[in-house]
mmCIF file as gemmi writes it, N, C-alpha and C atoms, coordinates in Angstrom:
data_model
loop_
_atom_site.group_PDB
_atom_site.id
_atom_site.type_symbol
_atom_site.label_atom_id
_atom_site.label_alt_id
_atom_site.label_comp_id
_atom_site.label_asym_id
_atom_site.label_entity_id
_atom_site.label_seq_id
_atom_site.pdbx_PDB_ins_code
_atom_site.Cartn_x
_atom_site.Cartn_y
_atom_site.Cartn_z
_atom_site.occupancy
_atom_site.B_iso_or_equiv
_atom_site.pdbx_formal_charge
_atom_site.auth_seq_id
_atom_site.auth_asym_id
_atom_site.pdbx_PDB_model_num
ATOM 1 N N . UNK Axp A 1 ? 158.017 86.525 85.178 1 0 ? 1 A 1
ATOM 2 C CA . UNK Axp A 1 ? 157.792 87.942 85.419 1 0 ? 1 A 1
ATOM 3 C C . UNK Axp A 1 ? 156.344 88.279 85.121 1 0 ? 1 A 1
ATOM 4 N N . UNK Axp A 2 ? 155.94 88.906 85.852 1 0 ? 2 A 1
ATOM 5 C CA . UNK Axp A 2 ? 154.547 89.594 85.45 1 0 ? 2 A 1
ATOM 6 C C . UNK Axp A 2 ? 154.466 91.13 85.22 1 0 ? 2 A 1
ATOM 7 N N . UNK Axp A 3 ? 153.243 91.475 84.249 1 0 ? 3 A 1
ATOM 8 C CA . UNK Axp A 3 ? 153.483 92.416 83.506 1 0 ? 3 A 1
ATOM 9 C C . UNK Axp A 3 ? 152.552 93.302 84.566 1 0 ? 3 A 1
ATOM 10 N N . UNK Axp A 4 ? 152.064 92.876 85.928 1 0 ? 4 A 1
ATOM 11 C CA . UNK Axp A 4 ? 151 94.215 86.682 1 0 ? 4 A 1
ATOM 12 C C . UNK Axp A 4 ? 152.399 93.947 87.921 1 0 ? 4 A 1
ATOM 13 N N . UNK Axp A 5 ? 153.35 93.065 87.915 1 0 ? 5 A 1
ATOM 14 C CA . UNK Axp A 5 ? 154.212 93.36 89.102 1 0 ? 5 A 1
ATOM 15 C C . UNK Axp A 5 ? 155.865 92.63 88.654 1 0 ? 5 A 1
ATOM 16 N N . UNK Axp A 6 ? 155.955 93.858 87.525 1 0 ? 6 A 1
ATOM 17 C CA . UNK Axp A 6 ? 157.612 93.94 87.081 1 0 ? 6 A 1
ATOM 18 C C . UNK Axp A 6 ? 158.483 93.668 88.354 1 0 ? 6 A 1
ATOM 19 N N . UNK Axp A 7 ? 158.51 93.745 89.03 1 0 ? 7 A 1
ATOM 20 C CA . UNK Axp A 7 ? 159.703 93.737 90.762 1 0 ? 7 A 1
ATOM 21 C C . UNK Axp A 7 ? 159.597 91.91 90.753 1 0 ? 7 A 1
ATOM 22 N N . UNK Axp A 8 ? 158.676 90.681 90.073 1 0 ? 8 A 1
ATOM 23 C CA . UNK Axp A 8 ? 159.136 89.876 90.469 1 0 ? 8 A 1
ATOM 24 C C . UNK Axp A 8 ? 159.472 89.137 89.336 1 0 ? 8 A 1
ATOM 25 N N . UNK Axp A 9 ? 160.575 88.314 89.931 1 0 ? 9 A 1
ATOM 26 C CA . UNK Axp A 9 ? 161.472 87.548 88.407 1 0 ? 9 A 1
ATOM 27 C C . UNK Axp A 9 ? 160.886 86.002 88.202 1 0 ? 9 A 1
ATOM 28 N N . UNK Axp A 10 ? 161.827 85.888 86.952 1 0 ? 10 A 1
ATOM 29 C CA . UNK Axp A 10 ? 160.839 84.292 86.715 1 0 ? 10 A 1
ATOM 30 C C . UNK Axp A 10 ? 161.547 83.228 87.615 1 0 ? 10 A 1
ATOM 31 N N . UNK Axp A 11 ? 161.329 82.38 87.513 1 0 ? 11 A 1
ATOM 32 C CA . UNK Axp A 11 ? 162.132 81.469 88.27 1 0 ? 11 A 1
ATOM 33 C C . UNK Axp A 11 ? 161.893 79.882 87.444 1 0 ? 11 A 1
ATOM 34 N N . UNK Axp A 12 ? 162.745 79.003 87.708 1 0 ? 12 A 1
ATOM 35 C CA . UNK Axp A 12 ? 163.307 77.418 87.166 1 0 ? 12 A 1
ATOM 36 C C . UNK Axp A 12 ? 162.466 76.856 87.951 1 0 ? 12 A 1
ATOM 37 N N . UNK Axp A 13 ? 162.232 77.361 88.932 1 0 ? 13 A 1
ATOM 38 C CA . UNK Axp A 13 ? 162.106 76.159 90.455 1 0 ? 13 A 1
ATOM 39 C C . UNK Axp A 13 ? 160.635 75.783 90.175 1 0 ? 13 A 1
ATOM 40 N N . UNK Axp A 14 ? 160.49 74.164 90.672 1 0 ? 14 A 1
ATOM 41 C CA . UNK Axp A 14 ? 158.963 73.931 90.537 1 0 ? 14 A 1
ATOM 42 C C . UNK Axp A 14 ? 158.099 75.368 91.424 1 0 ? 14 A 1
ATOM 43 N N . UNK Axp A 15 ? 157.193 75.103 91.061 1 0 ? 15 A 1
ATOM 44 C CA . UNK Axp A 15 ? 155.836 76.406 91.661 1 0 ? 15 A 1
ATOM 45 C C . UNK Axp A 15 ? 154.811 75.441 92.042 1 0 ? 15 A 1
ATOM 46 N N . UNK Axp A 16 ? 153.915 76.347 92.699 1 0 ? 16 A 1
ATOM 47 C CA . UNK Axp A 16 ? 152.108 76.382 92.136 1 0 ? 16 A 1
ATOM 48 C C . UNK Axp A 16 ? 151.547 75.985 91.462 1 0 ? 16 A 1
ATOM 49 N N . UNK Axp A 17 ? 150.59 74.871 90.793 1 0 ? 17 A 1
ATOM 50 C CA . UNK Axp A 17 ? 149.929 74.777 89.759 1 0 ? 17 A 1
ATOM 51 C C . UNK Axp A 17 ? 149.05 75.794 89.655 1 0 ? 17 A 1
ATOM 52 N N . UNK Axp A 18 ? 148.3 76.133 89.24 1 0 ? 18 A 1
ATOM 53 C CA . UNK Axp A 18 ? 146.936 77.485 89.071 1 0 ? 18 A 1
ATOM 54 C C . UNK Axp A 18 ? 146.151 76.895 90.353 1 0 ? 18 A 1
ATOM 55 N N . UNK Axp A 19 ? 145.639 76.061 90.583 1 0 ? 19 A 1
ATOM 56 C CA . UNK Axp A 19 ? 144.203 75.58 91.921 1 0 ? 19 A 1
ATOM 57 C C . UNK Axp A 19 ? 145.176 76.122 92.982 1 0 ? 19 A 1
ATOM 58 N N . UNK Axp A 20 ? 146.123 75.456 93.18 1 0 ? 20 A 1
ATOM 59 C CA . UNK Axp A 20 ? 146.969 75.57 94.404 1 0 ? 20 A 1
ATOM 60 C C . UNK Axp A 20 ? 147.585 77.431 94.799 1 0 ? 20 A 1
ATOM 61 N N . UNK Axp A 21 ? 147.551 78.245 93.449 1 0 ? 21 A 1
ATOM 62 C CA . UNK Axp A 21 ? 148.217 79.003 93.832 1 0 ? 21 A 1
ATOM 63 C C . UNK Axp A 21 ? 147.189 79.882 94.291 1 0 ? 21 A 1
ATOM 64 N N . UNK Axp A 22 ? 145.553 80.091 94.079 1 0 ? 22 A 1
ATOM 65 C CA . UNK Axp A 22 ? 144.379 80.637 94.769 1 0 ? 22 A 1
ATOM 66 C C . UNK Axp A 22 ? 144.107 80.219 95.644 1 0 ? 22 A 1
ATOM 67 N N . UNK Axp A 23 ? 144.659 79.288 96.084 1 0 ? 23 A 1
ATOM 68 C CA . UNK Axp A 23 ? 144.273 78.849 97.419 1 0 ? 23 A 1
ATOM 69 C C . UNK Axp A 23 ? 145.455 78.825 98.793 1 0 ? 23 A 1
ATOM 70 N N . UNK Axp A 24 ? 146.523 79.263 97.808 1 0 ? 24 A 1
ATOM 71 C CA . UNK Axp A 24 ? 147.325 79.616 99.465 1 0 ? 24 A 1
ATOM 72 C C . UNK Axp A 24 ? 147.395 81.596 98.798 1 0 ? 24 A 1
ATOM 73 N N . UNK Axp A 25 ? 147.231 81.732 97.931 1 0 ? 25 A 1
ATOM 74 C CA . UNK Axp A 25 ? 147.126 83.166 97.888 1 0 ? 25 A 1
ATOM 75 C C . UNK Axp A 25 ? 145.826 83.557 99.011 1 0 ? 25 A 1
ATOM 76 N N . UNK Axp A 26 ? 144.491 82.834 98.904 1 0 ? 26 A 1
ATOM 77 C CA . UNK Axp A 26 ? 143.418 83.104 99.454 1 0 ? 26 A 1
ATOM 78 C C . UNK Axp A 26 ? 144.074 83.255 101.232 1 0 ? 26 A 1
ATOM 79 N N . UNK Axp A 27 ? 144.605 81.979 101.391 1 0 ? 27 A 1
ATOM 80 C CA . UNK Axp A 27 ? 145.629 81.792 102.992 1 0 ? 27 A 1
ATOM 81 C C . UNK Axp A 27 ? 145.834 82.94 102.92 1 0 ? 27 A 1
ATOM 82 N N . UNK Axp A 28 ? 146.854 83.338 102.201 1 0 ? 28 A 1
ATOM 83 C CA . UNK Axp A 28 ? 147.947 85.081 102.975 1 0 ? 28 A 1
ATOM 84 C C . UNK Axp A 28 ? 146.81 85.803 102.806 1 0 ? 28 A 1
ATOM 85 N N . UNK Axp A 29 ? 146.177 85.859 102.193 1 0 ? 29 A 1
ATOM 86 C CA . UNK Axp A 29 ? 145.057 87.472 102.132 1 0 ? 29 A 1
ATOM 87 C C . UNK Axp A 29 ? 144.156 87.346 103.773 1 0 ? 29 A 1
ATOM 88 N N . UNK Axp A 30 ? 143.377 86.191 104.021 1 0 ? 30 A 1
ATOM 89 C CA . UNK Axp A 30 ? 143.156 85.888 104.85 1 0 ? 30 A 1
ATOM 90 C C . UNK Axp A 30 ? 143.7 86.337 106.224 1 0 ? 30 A 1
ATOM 91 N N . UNK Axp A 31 ? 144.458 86.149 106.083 1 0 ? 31 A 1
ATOM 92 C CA . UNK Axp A 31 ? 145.691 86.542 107.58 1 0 ? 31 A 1
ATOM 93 C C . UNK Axp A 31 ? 146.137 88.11 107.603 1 0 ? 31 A 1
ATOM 94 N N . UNK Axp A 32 ? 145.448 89.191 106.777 1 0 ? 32 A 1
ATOM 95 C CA . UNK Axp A 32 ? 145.153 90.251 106.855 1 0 ? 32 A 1
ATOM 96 C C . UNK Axp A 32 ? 144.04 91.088 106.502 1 0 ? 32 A 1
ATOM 97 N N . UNK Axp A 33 ? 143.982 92.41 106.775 1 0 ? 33 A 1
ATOM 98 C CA . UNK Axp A 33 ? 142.122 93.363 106.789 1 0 ? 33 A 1
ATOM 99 C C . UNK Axp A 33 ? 142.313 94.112 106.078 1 0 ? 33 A 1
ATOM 100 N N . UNK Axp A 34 ? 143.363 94.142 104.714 1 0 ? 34 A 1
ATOM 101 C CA . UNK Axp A 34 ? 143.434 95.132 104.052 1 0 ? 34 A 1
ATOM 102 C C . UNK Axp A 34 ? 144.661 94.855 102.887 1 0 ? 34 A 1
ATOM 103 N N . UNK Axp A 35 ? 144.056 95.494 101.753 1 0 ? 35 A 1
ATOM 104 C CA . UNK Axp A 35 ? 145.145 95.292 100.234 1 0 ? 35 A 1
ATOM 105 C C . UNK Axp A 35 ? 145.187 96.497 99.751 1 0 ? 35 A 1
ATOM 106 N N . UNK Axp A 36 ? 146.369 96.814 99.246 1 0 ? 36 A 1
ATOM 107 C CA . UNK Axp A 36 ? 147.165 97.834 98.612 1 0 ? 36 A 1
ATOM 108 C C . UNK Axp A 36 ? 146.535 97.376 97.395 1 0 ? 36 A 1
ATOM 109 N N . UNK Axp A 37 ? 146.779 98.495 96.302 1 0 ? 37 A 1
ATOM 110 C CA . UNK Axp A 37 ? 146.65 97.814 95.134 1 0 ? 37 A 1
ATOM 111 C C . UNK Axp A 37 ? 148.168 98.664 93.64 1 0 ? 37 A 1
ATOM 112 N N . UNK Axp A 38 ? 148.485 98.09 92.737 1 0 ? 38 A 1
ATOM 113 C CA . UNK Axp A 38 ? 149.316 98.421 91.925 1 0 ? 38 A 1
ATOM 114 C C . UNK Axp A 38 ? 150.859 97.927 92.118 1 0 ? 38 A 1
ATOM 115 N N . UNK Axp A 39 ? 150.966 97.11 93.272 1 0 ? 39 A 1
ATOM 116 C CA . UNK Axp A 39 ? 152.507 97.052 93.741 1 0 ? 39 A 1
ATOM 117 C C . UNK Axp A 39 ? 152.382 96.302 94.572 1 0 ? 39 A 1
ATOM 118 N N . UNK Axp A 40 ? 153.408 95.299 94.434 1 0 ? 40 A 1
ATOM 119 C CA . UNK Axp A 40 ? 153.591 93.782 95.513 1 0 ? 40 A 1
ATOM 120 C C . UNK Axp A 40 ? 153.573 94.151 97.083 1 0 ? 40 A 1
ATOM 121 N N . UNK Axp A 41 ? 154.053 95.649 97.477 1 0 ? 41 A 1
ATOM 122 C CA . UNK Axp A 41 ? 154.042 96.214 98.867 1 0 ? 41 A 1
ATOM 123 C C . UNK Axp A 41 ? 154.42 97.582 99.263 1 0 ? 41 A 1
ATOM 124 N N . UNK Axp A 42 ? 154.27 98.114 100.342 1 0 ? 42 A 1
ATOM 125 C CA . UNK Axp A 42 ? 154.579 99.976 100.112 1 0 ? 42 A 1
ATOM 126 C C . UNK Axp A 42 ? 155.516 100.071 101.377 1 0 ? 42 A 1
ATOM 127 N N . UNK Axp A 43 ? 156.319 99.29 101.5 1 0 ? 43 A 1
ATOM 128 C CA . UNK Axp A 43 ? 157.357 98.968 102.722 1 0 ? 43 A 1
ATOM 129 C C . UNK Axp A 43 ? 156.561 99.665 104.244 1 0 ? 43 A 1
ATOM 130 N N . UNK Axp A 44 ? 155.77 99.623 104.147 1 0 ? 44 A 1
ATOM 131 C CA . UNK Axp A 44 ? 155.328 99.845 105.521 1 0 ? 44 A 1
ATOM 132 C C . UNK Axp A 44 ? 154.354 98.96 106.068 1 0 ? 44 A 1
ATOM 133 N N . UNK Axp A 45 ? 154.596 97.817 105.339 1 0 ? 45 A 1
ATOM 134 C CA . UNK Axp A 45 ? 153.585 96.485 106.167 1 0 ? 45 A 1
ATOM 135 C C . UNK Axp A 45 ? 152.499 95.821 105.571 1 0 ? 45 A 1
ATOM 136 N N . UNK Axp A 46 ? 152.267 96.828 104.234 1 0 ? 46 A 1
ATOM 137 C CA . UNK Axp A 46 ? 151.338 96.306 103.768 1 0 ? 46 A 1
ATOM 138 C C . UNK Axp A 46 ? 151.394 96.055 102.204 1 0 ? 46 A 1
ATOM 139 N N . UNK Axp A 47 ? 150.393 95.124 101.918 1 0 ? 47 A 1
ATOM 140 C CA . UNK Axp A 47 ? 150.812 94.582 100.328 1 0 ? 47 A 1
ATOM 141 C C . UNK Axp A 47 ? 149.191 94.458 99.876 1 0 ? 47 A 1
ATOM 142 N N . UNK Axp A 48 ? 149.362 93.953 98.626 1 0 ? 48 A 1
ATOM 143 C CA . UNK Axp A 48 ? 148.719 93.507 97.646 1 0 ? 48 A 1
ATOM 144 C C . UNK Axp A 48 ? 148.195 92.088 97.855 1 0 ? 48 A 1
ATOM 145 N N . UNK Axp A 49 ? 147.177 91.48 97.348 1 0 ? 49 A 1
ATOM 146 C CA . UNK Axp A 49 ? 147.263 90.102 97.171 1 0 ? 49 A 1
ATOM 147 C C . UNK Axp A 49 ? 148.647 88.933 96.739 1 0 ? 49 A 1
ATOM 148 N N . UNK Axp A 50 ? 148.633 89.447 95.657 1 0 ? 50 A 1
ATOM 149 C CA . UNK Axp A 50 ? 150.185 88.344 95.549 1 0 ? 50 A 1
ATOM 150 C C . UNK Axp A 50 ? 151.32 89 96.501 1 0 ? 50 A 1
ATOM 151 N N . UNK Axp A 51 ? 151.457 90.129 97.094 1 0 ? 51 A 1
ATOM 152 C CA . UNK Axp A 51 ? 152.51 90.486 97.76 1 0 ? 51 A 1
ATOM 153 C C . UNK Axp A 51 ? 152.328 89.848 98.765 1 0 ? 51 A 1
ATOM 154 N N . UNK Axp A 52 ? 150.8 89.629 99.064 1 0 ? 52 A 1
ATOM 155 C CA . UNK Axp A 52 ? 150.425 89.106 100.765 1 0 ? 52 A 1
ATOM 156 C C . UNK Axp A 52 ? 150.999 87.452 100.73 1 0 ? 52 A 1
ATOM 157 N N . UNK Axp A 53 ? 151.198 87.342 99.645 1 0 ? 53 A 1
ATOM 158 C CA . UNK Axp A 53 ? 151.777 85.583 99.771 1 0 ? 53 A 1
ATOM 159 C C . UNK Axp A 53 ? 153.037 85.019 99.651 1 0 ? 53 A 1
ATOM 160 N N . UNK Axp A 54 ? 153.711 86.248 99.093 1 0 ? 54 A 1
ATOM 161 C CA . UNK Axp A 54 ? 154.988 86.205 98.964 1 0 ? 54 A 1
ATOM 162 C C . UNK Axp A 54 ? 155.84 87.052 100.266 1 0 ? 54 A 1
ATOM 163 N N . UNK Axp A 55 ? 154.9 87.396 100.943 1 0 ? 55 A 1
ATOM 164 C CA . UNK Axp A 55 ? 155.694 87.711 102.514 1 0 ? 55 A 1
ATOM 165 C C . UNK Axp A 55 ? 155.497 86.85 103.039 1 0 ? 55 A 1
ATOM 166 N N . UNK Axp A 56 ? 154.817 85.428 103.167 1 0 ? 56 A 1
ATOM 167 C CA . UNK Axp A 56 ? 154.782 84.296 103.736 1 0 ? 56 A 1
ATOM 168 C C . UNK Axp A 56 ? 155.598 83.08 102.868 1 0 ? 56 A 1
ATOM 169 N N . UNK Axp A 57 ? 155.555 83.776 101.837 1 0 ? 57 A 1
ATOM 170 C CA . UNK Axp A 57 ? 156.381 82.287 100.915 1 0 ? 57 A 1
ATOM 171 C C . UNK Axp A 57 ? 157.12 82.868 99.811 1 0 ? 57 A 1
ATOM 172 N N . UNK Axp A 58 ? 158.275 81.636 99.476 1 0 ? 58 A 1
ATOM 173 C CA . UNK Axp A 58 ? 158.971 82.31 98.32 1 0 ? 58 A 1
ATOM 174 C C . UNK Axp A 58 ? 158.603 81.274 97.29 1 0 ? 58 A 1
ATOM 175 N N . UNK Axp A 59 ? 157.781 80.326 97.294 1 0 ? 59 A 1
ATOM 176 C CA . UNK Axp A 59 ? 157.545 78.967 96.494 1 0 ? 59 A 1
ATOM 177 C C . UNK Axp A 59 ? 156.873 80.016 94.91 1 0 ? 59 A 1
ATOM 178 N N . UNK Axp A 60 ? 157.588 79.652 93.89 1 0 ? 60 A 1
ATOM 179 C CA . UNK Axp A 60 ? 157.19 80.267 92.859 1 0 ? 60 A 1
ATOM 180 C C . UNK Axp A 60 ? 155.616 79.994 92.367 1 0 ? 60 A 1
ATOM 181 N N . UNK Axp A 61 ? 154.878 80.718 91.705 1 0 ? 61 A 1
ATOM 182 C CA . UNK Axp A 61 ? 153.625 80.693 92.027 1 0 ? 61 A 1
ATOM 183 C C . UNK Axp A 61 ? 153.084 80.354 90.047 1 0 ? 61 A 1
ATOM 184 N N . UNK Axp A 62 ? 152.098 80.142 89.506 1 0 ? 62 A 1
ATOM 185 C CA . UNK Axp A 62 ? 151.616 79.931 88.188 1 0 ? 62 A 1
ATOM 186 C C . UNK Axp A 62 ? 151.614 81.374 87.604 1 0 ? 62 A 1
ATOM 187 N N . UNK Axp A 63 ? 151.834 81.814 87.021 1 0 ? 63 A 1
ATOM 188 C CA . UNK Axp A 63 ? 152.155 82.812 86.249 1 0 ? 63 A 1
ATOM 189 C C . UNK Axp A 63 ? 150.53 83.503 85.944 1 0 ? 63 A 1
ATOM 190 N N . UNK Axp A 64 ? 150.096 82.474 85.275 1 0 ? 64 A 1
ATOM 191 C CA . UNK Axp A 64 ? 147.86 82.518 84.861 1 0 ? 64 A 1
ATOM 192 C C . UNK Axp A 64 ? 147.315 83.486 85.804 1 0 ? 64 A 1
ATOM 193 N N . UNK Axp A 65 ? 147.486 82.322 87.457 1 0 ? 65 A 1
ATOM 194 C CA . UNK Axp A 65 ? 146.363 82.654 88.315 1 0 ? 65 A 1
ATOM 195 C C . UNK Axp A 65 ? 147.515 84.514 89.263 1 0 ? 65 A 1
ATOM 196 N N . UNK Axp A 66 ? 148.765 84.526 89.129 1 0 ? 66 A 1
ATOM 197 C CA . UNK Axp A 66 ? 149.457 85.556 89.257 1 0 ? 66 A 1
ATOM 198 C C . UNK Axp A 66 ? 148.346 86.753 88.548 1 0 ? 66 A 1
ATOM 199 N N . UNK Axp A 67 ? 148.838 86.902 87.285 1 0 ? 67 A 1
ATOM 200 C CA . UNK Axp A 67 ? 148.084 88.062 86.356 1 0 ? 67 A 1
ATOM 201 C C . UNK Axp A 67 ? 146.416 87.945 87.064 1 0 ? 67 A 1
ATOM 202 N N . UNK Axp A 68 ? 145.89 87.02 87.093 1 0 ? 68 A 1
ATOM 203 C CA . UNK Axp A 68 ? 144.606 87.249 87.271 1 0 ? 68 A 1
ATOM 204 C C . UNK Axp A 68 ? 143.769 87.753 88.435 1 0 ? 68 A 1
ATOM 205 N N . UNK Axp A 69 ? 144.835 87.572 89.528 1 0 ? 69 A 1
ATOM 206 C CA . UNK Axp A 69 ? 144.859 87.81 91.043 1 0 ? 69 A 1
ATOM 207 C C . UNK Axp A 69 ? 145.241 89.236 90.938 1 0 ? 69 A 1
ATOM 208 N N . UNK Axp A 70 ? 146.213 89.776 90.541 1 0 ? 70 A 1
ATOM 209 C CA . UNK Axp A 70 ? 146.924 90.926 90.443 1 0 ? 70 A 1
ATOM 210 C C . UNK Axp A 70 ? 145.636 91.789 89.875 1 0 ? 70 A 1
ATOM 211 N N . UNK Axp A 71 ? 145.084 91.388 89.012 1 0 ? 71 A 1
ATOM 212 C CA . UNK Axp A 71 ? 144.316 92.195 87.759 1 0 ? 71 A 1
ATOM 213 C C . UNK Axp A 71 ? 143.14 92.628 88.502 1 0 ? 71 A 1
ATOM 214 N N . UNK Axp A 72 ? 142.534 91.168 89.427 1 0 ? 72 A 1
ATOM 215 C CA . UNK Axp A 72 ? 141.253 91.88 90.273 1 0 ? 72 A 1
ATOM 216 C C . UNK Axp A 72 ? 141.815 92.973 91.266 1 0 ? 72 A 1
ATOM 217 N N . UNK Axp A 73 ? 143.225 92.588 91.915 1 0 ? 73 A 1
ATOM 218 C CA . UNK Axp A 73 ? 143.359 93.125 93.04 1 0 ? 73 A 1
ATOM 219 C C . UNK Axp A 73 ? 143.04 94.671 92.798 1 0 ? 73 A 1
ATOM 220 N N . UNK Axp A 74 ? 143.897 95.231 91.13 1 0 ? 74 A 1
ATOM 221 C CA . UNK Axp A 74 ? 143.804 96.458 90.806 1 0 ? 74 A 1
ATOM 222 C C . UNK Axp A 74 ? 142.279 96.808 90.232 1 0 ? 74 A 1
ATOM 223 N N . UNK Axp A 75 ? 141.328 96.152 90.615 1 0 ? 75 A 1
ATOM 224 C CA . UNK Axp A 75 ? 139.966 96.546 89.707 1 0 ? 75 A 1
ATOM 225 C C . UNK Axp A 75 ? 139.524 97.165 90.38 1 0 ? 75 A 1
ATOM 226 N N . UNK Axp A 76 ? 140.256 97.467 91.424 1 0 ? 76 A 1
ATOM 227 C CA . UNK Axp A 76 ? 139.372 98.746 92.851 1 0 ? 76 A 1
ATOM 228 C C . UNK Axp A 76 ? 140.068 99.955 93.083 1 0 ? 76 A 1
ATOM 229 N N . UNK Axp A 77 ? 141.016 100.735 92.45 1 0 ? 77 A 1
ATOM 230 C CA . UNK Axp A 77 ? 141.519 101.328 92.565 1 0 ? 77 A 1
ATOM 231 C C . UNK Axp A 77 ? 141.058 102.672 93.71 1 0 ? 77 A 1
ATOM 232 N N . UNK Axp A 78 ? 139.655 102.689 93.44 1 0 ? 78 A 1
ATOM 233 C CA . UNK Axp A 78 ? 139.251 103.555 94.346 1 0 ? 78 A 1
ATOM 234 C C . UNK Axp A 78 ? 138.649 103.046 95.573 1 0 ? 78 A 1
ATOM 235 N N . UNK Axp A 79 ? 138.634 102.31 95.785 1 0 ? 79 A 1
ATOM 236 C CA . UNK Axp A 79 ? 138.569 102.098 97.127 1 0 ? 79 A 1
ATOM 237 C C . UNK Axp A 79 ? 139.41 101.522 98.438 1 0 ? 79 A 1
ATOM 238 N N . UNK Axp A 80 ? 138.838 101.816 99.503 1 0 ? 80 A 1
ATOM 239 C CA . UNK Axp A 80 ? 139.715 101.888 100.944 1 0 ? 80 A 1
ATOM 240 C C . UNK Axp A 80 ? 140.232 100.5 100.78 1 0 ? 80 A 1
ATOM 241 N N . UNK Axp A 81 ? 141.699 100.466 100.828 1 0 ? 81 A 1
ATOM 242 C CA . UNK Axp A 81 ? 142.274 99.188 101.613 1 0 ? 81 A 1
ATOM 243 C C . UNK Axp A 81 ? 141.451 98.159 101.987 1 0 ? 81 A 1
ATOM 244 N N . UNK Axp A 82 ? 140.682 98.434 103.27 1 0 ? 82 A 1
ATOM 245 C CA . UNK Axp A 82 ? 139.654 97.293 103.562 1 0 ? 82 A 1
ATOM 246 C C . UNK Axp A 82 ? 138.885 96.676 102.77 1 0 ? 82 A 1
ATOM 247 N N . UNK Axp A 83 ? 138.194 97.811 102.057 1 0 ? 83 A 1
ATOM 248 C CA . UNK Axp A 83 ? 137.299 97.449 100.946 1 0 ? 83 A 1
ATOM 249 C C . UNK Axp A 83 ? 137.834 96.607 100.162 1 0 ? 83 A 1
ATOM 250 N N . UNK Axp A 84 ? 138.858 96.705 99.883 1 0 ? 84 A 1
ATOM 251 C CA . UNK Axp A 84 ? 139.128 96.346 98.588 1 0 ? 84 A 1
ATOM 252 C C . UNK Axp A 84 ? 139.715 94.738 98.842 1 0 ? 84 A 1
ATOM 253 N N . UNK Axp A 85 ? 140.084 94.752 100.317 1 0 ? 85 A 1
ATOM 254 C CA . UNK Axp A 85 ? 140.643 93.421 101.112 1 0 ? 85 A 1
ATOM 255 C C . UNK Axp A 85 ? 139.034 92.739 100.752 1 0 ? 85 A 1
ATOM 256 N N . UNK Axp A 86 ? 137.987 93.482 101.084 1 0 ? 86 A 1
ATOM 257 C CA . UNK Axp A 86 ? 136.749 92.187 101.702 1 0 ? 86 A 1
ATOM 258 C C . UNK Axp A 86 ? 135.99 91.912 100.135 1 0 ? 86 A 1
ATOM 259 N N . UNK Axp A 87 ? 136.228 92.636 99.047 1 0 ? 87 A 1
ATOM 260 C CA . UNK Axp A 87 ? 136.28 92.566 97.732 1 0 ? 87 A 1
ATOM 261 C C . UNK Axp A 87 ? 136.853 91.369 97.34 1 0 ? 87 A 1
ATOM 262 N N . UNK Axp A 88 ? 138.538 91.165 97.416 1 0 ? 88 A 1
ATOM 263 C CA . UNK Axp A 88 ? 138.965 90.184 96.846 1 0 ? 88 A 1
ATOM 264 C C . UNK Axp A 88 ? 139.275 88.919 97.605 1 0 ? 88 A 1
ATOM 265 N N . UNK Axp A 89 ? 138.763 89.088 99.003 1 0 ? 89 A 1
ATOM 266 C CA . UNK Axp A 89 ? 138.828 87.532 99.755 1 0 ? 89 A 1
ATOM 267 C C . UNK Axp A 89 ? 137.356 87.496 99.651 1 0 ? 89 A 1
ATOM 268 N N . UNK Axp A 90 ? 136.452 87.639 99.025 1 0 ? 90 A 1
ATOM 269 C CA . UNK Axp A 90 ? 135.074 86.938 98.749 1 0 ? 90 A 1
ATOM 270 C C . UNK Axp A 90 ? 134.979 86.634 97.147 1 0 ? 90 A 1
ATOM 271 N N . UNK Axp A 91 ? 136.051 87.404 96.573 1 0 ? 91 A 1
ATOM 272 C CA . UNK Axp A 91 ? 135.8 86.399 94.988 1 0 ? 91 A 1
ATOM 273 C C . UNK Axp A 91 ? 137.148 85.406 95.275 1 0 ? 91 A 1
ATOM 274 N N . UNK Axp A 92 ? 138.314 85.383 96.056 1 0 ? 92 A 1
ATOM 275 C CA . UNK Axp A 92 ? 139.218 84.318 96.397 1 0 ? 92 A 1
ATOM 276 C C . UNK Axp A 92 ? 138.393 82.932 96.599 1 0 ? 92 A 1
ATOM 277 N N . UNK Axp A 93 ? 137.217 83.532 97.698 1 0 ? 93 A 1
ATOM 278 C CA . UNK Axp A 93 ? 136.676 81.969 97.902 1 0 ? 93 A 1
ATOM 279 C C . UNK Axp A 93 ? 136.164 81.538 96.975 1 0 ? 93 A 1
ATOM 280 N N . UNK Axp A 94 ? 135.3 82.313 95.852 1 0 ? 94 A 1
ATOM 281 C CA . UNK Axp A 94 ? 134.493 81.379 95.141 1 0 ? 94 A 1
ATOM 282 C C . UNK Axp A 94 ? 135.71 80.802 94.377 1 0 ? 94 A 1
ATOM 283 N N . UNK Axp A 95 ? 136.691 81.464 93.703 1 0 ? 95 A 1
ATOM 284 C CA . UNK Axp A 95 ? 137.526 80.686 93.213 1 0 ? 95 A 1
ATOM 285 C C . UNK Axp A 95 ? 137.929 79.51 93.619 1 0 ? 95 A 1
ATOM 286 N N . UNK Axp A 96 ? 138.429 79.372 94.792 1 0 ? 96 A 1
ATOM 287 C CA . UNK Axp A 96 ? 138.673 78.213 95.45 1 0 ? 96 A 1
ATOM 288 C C . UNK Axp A 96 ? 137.21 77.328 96.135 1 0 ? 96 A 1
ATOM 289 N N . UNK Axp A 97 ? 136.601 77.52 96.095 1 0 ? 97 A 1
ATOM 290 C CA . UNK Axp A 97 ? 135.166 76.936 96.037 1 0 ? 97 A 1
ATOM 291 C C . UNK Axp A 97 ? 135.328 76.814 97.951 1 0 ? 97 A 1
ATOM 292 N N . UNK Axp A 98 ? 135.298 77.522 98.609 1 0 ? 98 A 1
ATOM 293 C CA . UNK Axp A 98 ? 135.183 77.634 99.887 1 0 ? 98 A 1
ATOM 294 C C . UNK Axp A 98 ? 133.842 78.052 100.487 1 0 ? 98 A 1
């Protein structure tokens, strides 16, 4: 469970190590022009960073790089969707060294 997105549960099942889980998180963000921020999704199509990866996958993810992904996603609160998309897929890459 994470403490910036209570709605998801823990799980048994192997996951993500931390490298792996910034780098298919970086994938789903990628494959959209815009992030919500505070909440995995707002049922109308659009999500968050970790929401954006968990509408493509249910593979349980590292808990670490979860909180830390979540934490930037919300460090923009004020700004536009887009913004805040081209914000966190340019610190995604350096993370993943792309």
């Amino acid at each position: 469970m994470s403490s910036l997105r209570p709605t998801l549960i823990p799980s048994n099942q192997p996951g993500l190590e931390y490298e792996a889980t910034y780098f298919r998180v970086y994938q789903a963000v990628a494959n959209r022009r815009s992030l919500i921020h505070g909440r995995l999704e707002d049922h109308r199509g659009k999500y968050c960073a970790i929401g954006s990866y968990f509408s493509e996958s249910l593979m349980p993810i590292n808990t670490r790089a979860l909180e830390e992904i979540a934490a930037y996603n919300d460090s923009f609160p004020k700004l536009t969707p887009q913004k805040r998309w081209r914000k966190v897929i340019q610190w995604l890459k350096i993370k993943v060294k792309l």
